[in-house]
Structure formats: structure tokens, C-alpha cells
C-alpha positions as CSV (number, residue, x, y, z in Angstrom):
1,X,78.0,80.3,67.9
2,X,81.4,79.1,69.3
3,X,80.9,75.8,67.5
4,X,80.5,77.6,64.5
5,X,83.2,79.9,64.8
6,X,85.8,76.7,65.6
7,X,84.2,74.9,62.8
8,X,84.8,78.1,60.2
9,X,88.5,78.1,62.4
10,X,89.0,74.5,61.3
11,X,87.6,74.5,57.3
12,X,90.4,77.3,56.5
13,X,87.1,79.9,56.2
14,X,89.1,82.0,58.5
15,X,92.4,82.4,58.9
16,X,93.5,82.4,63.3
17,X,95.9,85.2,63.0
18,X,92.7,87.4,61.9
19,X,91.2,87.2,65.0
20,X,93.7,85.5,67.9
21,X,94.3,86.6,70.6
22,X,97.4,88.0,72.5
23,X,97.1,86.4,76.2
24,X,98.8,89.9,77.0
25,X,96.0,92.2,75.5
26,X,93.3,93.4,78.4
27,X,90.2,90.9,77.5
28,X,87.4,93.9,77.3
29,X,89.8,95.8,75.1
30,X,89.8,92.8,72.8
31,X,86.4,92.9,72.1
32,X,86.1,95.7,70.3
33,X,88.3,94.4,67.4
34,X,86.8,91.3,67.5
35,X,83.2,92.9,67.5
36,X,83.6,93.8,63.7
37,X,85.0,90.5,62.9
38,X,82.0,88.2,64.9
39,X,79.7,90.3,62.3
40,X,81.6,90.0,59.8
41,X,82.3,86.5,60.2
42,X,78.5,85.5,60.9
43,X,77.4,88.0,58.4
44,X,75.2,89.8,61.8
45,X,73.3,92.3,59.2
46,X,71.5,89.2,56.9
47,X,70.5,87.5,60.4
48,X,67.1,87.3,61.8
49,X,66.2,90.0,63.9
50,X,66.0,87.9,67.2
51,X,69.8,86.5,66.2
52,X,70.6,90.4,65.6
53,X,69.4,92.2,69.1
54,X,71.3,89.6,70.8
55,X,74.3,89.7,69.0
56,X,73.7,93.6,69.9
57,X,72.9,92.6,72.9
58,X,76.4,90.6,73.5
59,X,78.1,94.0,71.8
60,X,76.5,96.3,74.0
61,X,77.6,94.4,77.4
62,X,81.1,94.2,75.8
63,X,81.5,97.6,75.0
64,X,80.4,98.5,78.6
65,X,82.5,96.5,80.1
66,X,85.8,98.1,78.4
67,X,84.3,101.4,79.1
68,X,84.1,100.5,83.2
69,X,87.4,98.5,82.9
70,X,88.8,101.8,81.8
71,X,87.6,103.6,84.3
72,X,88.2,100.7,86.7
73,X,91.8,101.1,85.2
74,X,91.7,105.0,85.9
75,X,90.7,104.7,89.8
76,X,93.7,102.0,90.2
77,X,96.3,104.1,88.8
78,X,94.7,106.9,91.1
79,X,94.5,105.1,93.5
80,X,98.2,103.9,93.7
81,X,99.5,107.4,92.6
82,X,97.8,108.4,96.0
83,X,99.2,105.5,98.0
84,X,102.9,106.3,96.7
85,X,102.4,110.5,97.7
86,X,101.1,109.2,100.9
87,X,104.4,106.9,101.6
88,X,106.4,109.7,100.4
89,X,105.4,112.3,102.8
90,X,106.0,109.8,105.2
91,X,109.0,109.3,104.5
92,X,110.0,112.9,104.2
93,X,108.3,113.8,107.1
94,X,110.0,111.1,109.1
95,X,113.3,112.3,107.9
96,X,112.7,115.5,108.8
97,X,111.9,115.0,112.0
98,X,114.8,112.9,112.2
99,X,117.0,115.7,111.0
100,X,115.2,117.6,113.5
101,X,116.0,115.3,116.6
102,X,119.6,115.3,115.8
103,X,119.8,118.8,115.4
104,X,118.2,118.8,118.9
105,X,120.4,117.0,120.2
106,X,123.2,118.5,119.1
107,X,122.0,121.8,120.5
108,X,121.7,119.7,123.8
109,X,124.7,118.2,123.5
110,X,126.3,121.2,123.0
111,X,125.0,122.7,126.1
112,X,125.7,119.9,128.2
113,X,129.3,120.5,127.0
114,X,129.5,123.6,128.4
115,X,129.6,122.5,132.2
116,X,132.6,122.5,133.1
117,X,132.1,121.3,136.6
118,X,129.5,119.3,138.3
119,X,128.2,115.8,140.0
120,X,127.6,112.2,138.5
121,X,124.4,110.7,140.6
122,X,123.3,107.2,141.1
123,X,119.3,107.3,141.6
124,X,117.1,104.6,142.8
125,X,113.2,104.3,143.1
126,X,111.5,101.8,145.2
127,X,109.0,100.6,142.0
128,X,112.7,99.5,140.3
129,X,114.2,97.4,142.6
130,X,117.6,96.6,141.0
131,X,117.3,99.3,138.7
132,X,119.6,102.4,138.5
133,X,119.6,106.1,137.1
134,X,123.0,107.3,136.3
135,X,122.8,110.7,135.2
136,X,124.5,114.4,135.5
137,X,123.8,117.5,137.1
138,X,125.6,121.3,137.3
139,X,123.5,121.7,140.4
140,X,123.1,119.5,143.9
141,X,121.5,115.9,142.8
142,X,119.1,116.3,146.0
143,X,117.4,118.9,143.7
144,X,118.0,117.1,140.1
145,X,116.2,113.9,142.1
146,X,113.3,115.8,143.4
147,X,112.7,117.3,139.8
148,X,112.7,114.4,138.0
149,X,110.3,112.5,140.3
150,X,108.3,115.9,139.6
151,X,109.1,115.4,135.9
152,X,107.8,110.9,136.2
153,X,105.1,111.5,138.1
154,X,105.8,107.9,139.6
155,X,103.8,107.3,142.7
156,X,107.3,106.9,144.5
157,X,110.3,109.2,144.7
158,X,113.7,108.9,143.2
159,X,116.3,109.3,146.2
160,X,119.9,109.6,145.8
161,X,122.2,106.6,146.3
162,X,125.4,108.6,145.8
163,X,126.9,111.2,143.9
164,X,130.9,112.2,143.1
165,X,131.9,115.6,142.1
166,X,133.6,115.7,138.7
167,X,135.1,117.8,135.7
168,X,133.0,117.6,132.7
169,X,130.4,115.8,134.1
170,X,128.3,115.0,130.8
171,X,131.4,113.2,129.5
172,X,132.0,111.1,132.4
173,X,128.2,110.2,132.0
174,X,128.5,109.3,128.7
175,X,131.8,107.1,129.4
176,X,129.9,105.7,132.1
177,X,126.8,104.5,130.3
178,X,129.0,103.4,127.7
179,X,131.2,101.2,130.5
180,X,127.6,99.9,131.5
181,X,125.8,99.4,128.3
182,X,125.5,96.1,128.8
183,X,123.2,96.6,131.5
184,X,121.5,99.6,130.6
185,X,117.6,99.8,130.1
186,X,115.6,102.5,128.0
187,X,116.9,106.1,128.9
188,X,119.4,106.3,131.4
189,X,118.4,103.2,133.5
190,X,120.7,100.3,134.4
191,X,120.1,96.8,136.1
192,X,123.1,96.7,137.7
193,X,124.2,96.2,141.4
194,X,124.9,99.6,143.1
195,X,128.8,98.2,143.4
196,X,129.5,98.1,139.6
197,X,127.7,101.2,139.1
198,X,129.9,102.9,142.1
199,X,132.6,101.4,140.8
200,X,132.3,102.4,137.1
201,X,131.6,106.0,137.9
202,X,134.5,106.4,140.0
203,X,137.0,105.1,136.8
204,X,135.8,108.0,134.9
205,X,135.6,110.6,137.0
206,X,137.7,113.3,136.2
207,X,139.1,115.4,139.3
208,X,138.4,119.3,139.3
């Protein structure tokens, strides 16, 4: 048949443009044009009836294969819509939560703001050798060190190196992590010799 079809193609019988076809045109969508031009061309009804039920038969197969690339078509663009609503609550709900954690934190920040007098600790734990908390505290750091052990659950305690008494004392801790930042770990945890910490609490303290 394809012979044939070139061979009509090359005698002028048939004229390309009739029947090309655009690269950019799905391939089971093309088919169905092209169904009434193959009969048409190979004059299908005057055929022998073998010729016939295949041709049919070719048709038939065609025609179910635009119908599943449709719906093959249908579940892709589903498909993607769902992906993009997915990302997109995602996204909002990370931003929210990120509005939410800054609001947080302002609220904390806010609070922490409001003690006016206090102490600036330096904590240690035995399963951190080298390693520092520097933190703040309106109450005694004795107390502040047994909570947050409570708080860790480490199987060691967090003891108290030193503490100074200070105005403000959540601003000199954030001046003092800021000093230190170079050292600092996750949270308020700095590598750091207990000399440079000493020493960088003590420039920022600020006398009641």
C-alpha cells in the first residue's frame, strides 16, 4: 500500500499538499483526515472484501488510538494541574508558616525586650568539650542551667562556667553572639575557648 501511495505521490495522481503532513500535528489526530483520503485514494469501497475489513481494520485501530491519546491527553493535563495545586499549597503553606515564625519571634523578641535587668551565662556540658552556651536569663543561671538540661534531656548536665549581671541582658546577648558569630554552632552554641567568650561578654555588658 505505501508503495502505491508513493508511486500515485510520484505520477502527479495526487497532489502532497492533499494529504502532508504537519510534523507539529499529534500523529493519531492525523489519521482521521487522512482516513477519508487512504479510501479515497485506493477507491476502499470497489476493493475485495478481504482488502476492505483490513483497511477497516487499520481504521478502526487508528481511530482508537486518537480516542485513548485523548484521553491519555486528558489525564496529563490532570495530572500536571494537580502537581502545580500541590506545589502551590506548598508554597503557601510554607510561607505562612514562615510569616508565622516571624511573627513568633517578634512576640519573643518583644518580651525579651522587656527585661530590663538580668545575667549573661556561659554554659558548658561534658558531651561538648570546647563548646559553649551563651545565653540570657531575668532569673539566677543556676536555675536557667538546670531547666534547660531538663528541657535537652542530654544524659549529662549543663553547669555554669560564669555569669555577669547586666542591663538589658537580651541585647548584650545578641551583641555577643554577633561578636562571636564566627564561632557559633546551631542555636546558641559556640566553639570558642572560655577566654574569648569571657572576654566578649564582658565588652558588652552594660552596668545597672
Amino acid at each position: 500500500m505505501q508503495n502505491f501511495y508513493i508511486a500515485s505521490l510520484a505520477a502527479g495522481d495526487v497532489q502532497p499538499s492533499a494529504v502532508s503532513i504537519d510534523i507539529n500535528v499529534r500523529p493519531w489526530h492525523h489519521m482521521k483526515p487522512l482516513k477519508f483520503e487512504l479510501k479515497g485514494l485506493f477507491n476502499v469501497d470497489a476493493a475485495p472484501e478481504p482488502v476492505r475489513l483490513v483497511l477497516e481494520e487499520v481504521f478502526d485501530f487508528a481511530e482508537r488510538g486518537s480516542t485513548q491519546y485523548d484521553q491519555l491527553e486528558d489525564y496529563k493535563g490532570h495530572a500536571r494541574q494537580h502537581v502545580i495545586e500541590k506545589l502551590d499549597a506548598a508554597r503557601d503553606e510554607a510561607i505562612n508558616k514562615s510569616r508565622e515564625d516571624a511573627a513568633r519571634w517578634e512576640i519573643i523578641d518583644a518580651k525579651h525586650s522587656e527585661i530590663r535587668e538580668g545575667f549573661v551565662y556561659l554554659l558548658s556540658n561534658v558531651l561538648m568539650p570546647g563548646v559553649y552556651k551563651i545565653g540570657f536569663t531575668a532569673g539566677h543561671p543556676d536555675l536557667r542551667a538546670k531547666k534547660l538540661s531538663q528541657q535537652h534531656r542530654l544524659p549529662a548536665p549543663f553547669k555554669v562556667v560564669q555569669y555577669w549581671r547586666t542591663r538589658d541582658p537580651y541585647l548584650v546577648e545578641q551583641r555577643v553572639h554577633e561578636a562571636l558569630a564566627q564561632h557559633q554552632k546551631p542555636g546558641e552554641f559556640f566553639e570558642v575557648s572560655v577566654d574569648v567568650a569571657s572576654a566578649a561578654i564582658a565588652t558588652h555588658l552594660i552596668a545597672p
